[in-house]
N, C-alpha and C positions, 0 to 999 in steps of 0.2 A: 289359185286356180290350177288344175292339174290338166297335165299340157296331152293332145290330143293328137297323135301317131296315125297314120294314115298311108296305106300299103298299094302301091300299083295305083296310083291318083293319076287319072285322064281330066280333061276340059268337063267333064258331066258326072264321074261319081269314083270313086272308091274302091276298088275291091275289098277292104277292111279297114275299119276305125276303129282304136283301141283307145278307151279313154277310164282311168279311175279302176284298172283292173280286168275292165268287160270287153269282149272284142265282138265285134258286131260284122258280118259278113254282106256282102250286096248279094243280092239274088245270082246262085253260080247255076250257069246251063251247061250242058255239053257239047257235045261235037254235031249241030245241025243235019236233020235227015236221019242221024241213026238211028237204032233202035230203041225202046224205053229203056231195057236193061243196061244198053252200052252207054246210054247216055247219063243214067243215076252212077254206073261204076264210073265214070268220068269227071260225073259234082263232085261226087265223094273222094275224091283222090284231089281235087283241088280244094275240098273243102280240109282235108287231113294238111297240106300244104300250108294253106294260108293260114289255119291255125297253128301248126309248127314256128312259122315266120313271126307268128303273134305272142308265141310263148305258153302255147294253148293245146290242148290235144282232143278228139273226140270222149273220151273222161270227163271233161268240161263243159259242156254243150249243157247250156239251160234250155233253152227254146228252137226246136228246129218248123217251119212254118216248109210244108210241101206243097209246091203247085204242081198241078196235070192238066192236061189241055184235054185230056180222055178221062174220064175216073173209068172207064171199061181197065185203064192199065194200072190202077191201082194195085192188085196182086203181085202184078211182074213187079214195078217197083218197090216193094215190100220187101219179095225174094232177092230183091239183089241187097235194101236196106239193113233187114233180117242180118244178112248175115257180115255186117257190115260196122251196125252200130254194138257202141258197148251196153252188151246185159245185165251190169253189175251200176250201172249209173246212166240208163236211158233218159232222155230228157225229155221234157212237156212237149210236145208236137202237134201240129195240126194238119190237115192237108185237103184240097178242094179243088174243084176244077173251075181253070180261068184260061183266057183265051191268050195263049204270050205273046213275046216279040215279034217270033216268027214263026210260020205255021212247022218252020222245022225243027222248031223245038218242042220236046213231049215234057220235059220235066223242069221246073227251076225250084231248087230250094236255097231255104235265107234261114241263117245259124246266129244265135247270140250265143257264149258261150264266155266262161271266166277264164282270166288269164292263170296259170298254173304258177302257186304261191312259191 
């Protein structure tokens, strides 16, 4: 059985579990109260991180799942995504609006993504 690596592990969940290759990310939000923009530049810099630590880079990213607590900000977070993700190997994505944590948070996204061979 192939042993199962687990990054920044709290009493309740994971930042990342890396098992058989696949690195699989907890839902990352940003900085509460900011803006939509600041807050997706924020996932994305800790979602670039934690795949780093994993062995992984956005190149790799099979499934990105986008939550918005607005879909009116849909756009904005695009525009910061856009220019963010790689165009040469985008990954299957989804994205919907659900109600988060906290009302201060606008954006959470959750990454599977292969570990880099």
């Amino acid at each position: 059985m192939a042993d199962i690596t687990r990054l920044d592990s709290g009493p309740r969940m994971s930042q990342a579990a890396i098992h058989n290759g696949m690195v699989y990310l907890a839902g990352q939000v940003g900085v509460a109260g900011e803006g939509v923009a600041a807050q997706t530049k924020t996932i994305l810099q800790r979602i670039d991180d934690l795949l780093a630590r994993a062995g992984s880079d956005k190149s790799r990213i099979l499934q990105a799942t986008i939550w918005l607590d607005d879909m009116a900000d849909f756009a904005e977070m695009n525009s910061v995504w856009d220019a963010w993700v790689d165009t040469s190997n985008p990954p299957a994505r989804a994205a919907g609006e659900s109600k988060l944590a906290t009302p201060e948070y606008k954006v959470e996204i959750i990454i599977v993504a292969a570990q880099s061979a």
